[in-house]
N, C-alpha and C positions, 0 to 999 in steps of 0.2 A: 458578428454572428449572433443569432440570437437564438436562447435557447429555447425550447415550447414546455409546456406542461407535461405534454407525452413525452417528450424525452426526458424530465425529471421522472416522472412518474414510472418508466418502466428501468430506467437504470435503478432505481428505488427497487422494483420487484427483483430485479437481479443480483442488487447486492443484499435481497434480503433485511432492510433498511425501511421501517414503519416510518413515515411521516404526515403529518398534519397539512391541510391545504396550505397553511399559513407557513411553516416550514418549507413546504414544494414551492411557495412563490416566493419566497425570499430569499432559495437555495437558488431557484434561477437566475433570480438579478447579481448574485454574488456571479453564479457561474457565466454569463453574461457579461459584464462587469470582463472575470480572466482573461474570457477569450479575446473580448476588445482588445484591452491591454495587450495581449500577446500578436494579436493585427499591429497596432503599432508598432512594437519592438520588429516585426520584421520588415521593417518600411525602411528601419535604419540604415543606413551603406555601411558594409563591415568589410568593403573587399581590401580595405588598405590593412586590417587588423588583421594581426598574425593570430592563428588557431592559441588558446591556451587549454592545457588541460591538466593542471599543476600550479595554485599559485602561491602556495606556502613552502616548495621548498624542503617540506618535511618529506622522508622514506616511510615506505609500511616497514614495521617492524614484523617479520615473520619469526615464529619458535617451531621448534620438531611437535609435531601431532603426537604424542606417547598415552599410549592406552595405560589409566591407571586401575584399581581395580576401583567399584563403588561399594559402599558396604552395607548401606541404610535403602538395599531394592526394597522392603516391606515398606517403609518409610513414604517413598517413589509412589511405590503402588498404590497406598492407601488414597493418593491422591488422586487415580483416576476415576475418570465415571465408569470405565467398564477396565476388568484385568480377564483377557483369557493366556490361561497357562503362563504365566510371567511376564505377559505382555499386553501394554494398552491396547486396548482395540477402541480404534475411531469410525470413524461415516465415514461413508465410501466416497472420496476425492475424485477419482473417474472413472467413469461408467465400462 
């Protein structure tokens, strides 16, 4: 698969991501480049290979969620770009 300029160029404007023409063609042949690679790997026969999804054997360690209090909110807050009434306030995520 190969990838075009336009589709570097506008995944660029979507992730909000400046780059240089030089950057966008060398971004392509890298991503070019994955996608091959990734054509191959499914070329492979895997029907004899059993599914893995686990191969170290290690458990998740879970603990109880316990609300503590925090004590340094001024601290917290000084660090945001905007605080309304005790809370950060961000850019609106969805519309």
């Amino acid at each position: 698969m190969q990838i075009t300029p336009e589709i570097i160029k506008r995944t660029a404007e979507l992730s909000r991501i400046a780059l240089t023409a030089g950057e966008q063609a060398n971004l392509g042949r890298e991503l070019t480049g994955i996608l091959n690679h990734i054509d191959e790997l499914q070329q492979v026969n895997t029907k004899t290979v059993e599914p893995t999804n686990q191969v170290t054997n290690l458990n998740n360690m879970y603990r109880d969620d316990i609300v503590k209090p925090y004590d340094n909110v001024a601290g917290l807050l000084a660090g945001a770009h905007e605080v309304v009434e005790n809370y950060i306030k961000v850019k609106q995520v969805l519309p």
